[in-house]
N, C-alpha and C positions, 0 to 999 in steps of 0.2 A: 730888774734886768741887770745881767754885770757889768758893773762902769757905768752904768747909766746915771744921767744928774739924779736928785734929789728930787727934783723939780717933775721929772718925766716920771720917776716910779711912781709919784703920788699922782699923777695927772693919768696913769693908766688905772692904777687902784681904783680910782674914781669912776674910771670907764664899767671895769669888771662889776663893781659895785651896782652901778647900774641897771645894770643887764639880771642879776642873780639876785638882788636886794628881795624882789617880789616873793622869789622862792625859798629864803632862807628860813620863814618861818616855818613852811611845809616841811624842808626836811630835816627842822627840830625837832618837830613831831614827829616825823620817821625815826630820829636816832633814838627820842626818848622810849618810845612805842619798842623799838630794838630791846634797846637797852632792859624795861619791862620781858619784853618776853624774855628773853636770855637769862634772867634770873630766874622765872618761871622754870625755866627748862635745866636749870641749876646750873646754869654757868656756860661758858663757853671759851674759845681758846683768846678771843678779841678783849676777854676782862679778866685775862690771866693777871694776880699779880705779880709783877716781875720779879724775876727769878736772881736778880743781882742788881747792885745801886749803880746807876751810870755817876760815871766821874766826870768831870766841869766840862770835858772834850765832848765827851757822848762814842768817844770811841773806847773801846774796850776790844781786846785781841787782835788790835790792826786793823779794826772794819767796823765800820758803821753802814746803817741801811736807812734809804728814806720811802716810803710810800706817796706817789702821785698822789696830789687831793683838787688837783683842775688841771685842765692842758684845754686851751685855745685855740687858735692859728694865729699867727701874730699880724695884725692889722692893726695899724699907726691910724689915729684918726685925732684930728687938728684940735686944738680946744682954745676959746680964748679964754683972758685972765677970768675971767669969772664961772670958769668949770664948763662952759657951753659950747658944743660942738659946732663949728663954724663951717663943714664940710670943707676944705680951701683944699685937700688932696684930690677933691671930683668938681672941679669949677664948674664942669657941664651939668652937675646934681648929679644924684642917685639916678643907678637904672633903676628903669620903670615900666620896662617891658616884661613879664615874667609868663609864664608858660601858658593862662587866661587871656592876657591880651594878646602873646603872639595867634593863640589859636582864634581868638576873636578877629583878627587883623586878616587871620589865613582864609576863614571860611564864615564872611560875613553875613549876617542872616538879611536875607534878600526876599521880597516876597514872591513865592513859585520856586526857589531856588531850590534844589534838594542833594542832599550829601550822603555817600553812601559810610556806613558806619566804619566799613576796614579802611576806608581811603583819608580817612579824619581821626576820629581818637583811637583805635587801634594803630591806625600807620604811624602816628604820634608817639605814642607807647613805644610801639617797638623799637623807633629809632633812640628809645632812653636805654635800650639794652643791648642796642647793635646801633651805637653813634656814626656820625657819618663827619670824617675832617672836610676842610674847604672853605670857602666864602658863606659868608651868614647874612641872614637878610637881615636881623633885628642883631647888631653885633655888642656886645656889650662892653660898657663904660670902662674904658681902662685908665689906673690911678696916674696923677699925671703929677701928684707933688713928689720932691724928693728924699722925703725923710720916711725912713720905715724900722720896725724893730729885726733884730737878726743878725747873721752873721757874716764877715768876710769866706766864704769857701774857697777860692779858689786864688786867695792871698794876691789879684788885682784889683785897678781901680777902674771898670771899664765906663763907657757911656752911659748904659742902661744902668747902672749899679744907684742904688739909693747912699744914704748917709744917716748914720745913728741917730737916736735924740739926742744922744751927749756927745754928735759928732765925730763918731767913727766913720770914714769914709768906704767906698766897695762895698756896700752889703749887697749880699745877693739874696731876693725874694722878691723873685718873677708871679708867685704866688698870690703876695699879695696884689701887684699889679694887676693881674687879671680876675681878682675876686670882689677886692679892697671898695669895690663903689657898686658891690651887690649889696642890697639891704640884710640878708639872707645872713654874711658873715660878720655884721660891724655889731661889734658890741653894744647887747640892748637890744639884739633881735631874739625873735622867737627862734631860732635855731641854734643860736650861741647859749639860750637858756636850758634849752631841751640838753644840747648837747654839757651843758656844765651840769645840769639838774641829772641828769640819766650816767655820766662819766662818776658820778660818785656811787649811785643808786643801783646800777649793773655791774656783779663782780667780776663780769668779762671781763672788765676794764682794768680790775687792777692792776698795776705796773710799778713795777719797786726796781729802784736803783741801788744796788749794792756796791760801796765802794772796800776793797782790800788794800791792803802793804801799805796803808795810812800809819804815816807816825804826827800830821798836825794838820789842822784845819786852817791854818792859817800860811803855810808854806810848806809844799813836800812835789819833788822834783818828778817822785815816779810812783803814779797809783795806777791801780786795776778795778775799771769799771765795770759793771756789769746789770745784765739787764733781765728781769723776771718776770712772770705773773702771778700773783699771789690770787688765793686762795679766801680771802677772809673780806671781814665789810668793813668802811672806813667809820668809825666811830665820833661823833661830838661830843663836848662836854659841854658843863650845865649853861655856859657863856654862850654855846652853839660853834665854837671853835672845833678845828680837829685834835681830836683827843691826840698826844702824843706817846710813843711807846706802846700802842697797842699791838699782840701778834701778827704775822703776816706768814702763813706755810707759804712753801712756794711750789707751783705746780710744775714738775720735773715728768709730767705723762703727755697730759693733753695740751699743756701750757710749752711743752720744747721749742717750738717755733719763734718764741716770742724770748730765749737765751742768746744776747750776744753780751762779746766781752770789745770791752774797747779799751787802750791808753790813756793815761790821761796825767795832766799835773796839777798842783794847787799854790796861784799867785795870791796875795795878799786879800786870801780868801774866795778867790772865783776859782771855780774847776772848768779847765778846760783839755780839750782832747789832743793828744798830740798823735795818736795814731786813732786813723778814723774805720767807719767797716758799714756794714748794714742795720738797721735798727728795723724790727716790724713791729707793729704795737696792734691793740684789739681793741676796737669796736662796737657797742655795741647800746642801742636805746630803746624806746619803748615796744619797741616788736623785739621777738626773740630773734630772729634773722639774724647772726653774726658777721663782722665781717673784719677784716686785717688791711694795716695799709703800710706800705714800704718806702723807706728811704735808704736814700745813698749815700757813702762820705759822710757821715754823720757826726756831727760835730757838737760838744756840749759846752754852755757856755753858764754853769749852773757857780750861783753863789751861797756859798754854805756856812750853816750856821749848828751848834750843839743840837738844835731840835728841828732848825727847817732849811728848807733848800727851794732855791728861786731863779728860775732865768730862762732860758731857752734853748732848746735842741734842738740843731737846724741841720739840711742837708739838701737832699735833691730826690723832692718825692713822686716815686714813678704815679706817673696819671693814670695809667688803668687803674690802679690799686684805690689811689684816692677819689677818682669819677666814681667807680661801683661802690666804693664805702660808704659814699655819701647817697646814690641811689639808693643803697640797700638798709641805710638807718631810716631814710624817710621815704613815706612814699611821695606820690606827684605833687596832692593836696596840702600837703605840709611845707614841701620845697615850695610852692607856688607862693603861700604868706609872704616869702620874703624877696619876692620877686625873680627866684633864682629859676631857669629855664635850664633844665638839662643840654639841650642841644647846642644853646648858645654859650652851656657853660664849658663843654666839651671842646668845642670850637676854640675859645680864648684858652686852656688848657693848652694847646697844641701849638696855635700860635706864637705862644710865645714863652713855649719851653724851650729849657738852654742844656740841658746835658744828656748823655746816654744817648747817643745816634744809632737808629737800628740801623745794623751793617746792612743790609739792603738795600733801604728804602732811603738809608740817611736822616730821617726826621727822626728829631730831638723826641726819646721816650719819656724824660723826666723834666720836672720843674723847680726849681731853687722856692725852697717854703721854710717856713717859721714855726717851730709850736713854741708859744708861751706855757711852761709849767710852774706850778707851787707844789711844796711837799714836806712832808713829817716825819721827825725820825720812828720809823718801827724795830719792834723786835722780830729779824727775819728765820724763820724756820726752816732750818733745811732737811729733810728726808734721809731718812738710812737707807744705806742701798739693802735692798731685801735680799734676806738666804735662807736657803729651804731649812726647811723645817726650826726655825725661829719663832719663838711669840713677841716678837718686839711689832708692837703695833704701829699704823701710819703716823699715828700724831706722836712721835716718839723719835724727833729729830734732835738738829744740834743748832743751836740759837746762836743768833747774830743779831748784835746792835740794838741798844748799845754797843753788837760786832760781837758779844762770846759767842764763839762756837763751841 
């Protein structure tokens, strides 16, 4: 994370670690298996050899490009000296309520009692797809320490605002507040696994950062970021690392929605935004079902390196977007593992959002969140714009990043 101690990036590594260690053999086997066939099928754009030598920067024509290889939610979870999670941000524990026990709590098996099935797990159901705000009878555990990862948005230091690991004051990430003591999201759960296991594994997902007007990675007052989804699978090497330099086309059809450009500068190696916009990212796990989720003011707070790029995008992400993302990666049975309750999660969602007032109603649309990402540098493909009667084929772009285009 940028700025962050020493102390804190290794104390979260260890978290992620965690959580992924289980599945990293699985998806060796996936990349080698890849890798295998693609040679079979005599090649592919992912094991292109590169087309020009990258110089010490990794920039080449003003631009360099990284590919996502994880994105998170950033949830601070406490560890003492000896790597063990001490829970001390949920004094009261982990919730424990999750969508079986509310429904066991609601409609307790009594003998002669009888329940009619729309009025119990259908009415259930439906309220996971037409939520209802208000008072909650099973309300969930909100974080109550003050330390969290993420970023100042809104340049105060309010009450509610958390404080860095390395002691940056005012962060805002309401997000994790109201997630942070679901089992569901803390690193090491079955959904953080799914969701790191299937974010590499589904190409929906991919999402490449392009940065232009770069003259140094180390200081440069005025760059142009920009935001894609590429086309291509993320590659490992024999280590089980992500391969660096491998292609990335970028999807300029169905992938438009997922194009924003933002401002940005580069301090003593961290890249941060100086004019912020929308960011929407994709979605997507072991069901085909897709789904997009939006933020606001978005703010990068990314530390960069010749080959990799670390830190967090943060903003103010509207809750419809992120409620149905999350319905719509998992179903009931899956969210219930980790004790997370659609209703009850909807409910703290609302509660205790802070930006985006619907001019009507007044309540707060959106919620101050975190995504922790890591990334590699790729070579980004960009598309020719097509003209009739041309034989220049799709895969017959202009490369970036090393950056030549």
């Amino acid at each position: 994370m940028p700025g962050a101690a020493a102390a804190s990036q290794q104390m979260r590594e260890t978290q992620v670690k965690k959580g992924i260690s289980n599945a990293r053999g699985g998806a060796l086997k996936l990349a080698i298996a890849g890798v295998a066939a693609t040679i079979c099928a005599g090649g592919g754009p992912a094991f292109a050899a590169p087309a020009f030598a990258a110089n010490e920067s990794g920039i080449s024509g003003r631009t360099i490009g990284y590919v996502l290889t994880t994105r998170t939610y950033g949830i601070y979870q406490a560890m003492d000296a000896a790597g063990k999670e001490t829970n001390a941000e949920c004094p009261k524990g982990l919730y424990d309520f999750g969508a079986r026990e509310q429904f066991a709590a609601m409609y307790p098996q009594i003998e002669g009692k009888k329940y009619r099935l729309a009025d119990t797990t259908i009415a259930r159901e439906a309220e996971v797809w037409w939520p209802k705000d208000g008072p909650d009878k099973f309300p969930v555990q909100e974080i109550e320490g003050r330390i969290s990862y993420g970023v100042d948005l809104d340049g105060k230091v309010k009450p509610g605002d958390f404080t860095s690991p390395d002691g940056k004051p005012g962060i805002d990430n309401q997000l994790y507040r109201a997630v942070g003591c679901i089992p569901s999201y803390r690193l090491g759960s079955s959904q953080v696994l799914f969701e790191t296991q299937y974010f590499e594994s589904r190409t929906y997902n991919r999402t490449i950062i392009e940065l232009t007007d770069v003259d140094s990675l180390e200081n440069d007052d005025d760059v142009t970021i920009t935001t894609y989804r590429g086309l291509d699978a993320l590659v490992r090497d024999a280590k089980g690392d992500f391969q660096v330099d491998t292609t990335q086309r970028i999807d300029t059809i169905y992938g438009r929605d997922f194009i924003h450009t933002f401002k940005g500068k580069i301090v003593a190696g961290v890249l941060t935004t100086t004019k912020s916009g929308d960011f929407v990212w994709p979605t997507q796990h072991q069901h085909e079902e897709a789904a997009t989720e939006l933020m606001h003011d978005t703010h990068f707070e990314l530390k960069l390196s010749p080959e990799k790029i670390e830190g967090a995008i943060a903003g103010y992400i509207d809750i419809e977007s992120h409620y149905r993302g999350v319905n719509r990666r998992f179903g009931s049975h899956q969210i219930s593992y980790g004790k997370l309750d659609s209703r009850s999660f909807y409910k703290a969602l609302r509660r205790l959002a802070d930006a985006y007032p619907d001019p009507e109603t007044g309540a707060n649309t959106a919620i101050s969140g975190t995504l922790m990402v890591t990334g590699v540098r790729a070579r980004v493909v960009h598309p020719e714009k097509q003209v009739a009667d041309t034989d220049v084929g799709p895969d017959h772009g202009k490369v970036s990043t090393n950056g030549a285009r």
